[in-house]
N, C-alpha and C positions, 0 to 999 in steps of 0.2 A: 590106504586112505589118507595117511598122514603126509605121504609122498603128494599125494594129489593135493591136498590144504596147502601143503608147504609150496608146491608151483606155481599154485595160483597166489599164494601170497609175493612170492616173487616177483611172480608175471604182475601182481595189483602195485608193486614196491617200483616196478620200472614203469606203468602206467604213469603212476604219480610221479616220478621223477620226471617222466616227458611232458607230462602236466603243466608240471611247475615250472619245468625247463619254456614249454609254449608260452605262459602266462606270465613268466620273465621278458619275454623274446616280445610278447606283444606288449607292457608297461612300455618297455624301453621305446619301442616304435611309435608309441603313444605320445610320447613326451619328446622324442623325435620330430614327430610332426605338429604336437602343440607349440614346437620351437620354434622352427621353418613358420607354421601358421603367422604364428607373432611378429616376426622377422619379415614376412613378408605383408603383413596390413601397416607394419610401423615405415617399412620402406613406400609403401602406398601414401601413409598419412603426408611424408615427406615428400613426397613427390609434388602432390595433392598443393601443399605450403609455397612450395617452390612455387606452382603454376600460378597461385594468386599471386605469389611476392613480383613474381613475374611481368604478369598483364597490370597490377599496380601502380608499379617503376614506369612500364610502356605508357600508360596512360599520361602519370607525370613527368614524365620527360617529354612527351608529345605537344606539351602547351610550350616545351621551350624552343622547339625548333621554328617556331617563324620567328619570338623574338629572338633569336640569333640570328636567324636569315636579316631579320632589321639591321640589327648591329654593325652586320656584317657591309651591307652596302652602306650605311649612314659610313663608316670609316671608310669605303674606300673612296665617297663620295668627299672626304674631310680629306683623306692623301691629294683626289685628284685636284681641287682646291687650293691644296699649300703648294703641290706643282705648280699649277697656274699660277700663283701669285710669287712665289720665286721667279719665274720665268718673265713674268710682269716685272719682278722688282729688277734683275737682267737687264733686259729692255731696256726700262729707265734709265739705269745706271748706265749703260751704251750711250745711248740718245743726249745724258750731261755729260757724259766725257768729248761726245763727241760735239754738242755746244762750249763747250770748256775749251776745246783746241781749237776751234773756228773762232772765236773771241781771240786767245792768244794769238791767233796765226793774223786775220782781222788786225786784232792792236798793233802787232807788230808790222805788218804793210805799213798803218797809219803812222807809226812809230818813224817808218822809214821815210814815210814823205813827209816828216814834221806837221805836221797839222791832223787833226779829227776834228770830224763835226757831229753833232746829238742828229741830225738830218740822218747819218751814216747808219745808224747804229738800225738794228732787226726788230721788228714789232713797235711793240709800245714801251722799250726799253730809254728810248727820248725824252719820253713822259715825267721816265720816275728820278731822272738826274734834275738836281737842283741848281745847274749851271746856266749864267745866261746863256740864249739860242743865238747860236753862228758859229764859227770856226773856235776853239777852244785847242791849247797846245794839250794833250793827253799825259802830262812827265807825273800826275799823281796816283799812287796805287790805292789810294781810297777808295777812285774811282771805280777802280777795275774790278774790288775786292766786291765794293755794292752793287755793279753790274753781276756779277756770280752770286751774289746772292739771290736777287730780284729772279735773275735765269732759274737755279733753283726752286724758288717756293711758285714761279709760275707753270715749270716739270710737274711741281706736286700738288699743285692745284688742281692741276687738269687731268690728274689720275685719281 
């Protein structure tokens, strides 16, 4: 009889040791998975954050895309502009150089046959000399200097 107590207390000693061995085995899986649990609603919460910071930014950054679109032609409509008017100021500058050497070239014929007259002269450039009207010898550069000028501010008048 005492044999039979003493097996069964052995058999009750390894019961309980499998017990406790289970009851370890499932703590641990417990807090296992309370970990993972957490781990994964905290990776949620974050995600969650992200999505609003997200659609946020998209929202605010969406009011900037036309004013940029603005911006964006207003300058190139300001380059194509400053083209044109370099191109314009070109021009110009052509157009009195090449008044500039038709005077010169002009005076000089005149030069050659001794005589100019205010009759001679292009436009309303007769008008603005203050010499009496008829044949006049041309030997002053004063003349020449205020005739180039007059050509000039009437270039830039007309532009």
């Amino acid at each position: 009889m005492y044999q039979i107590i003493n097996i069964s207390r052995q058999k009750n000693y390894c019961y309980l040791f499998i017990c406790r061995k289970a009851k370890d085995t499932y703590v641990r899986l417990r807090k296992e998975r309370d970990y993972h649990r957490m781990h994964h609603k905290r990776i949620v919460q974050e995600k969650n954050r992200l999505i609003t910071d997200l659609r946020r930014l998209r929202d605010h950054y969406s009011c900037y895309e036309p004013a940029l679109r603005t911006l964006k032609t207003k300058y190139e409509t300001a380059m194509k502009e400053k083209m044109l008017s370099k191109l314009e100021r070109d021009r110009i500058m052509g157009e009195v150089q090449g008044l500039k050497s038709a005077l010169k070239t002009k005076e000089l014929t005149q030069l050659s046959n001794g005589m100019c007259s205010q009759n001679s002269l292009p436009g309303d450039l007769a008008s603005h000399l203050h010499n009496p009207v008829g044949p006049t010898v041309c030997s002053s550069n004063y003349n020449n200097n205020y005739l180039l000028i007059i050509l000039y501010k009437q270039v830039s008048l007309s532009t």
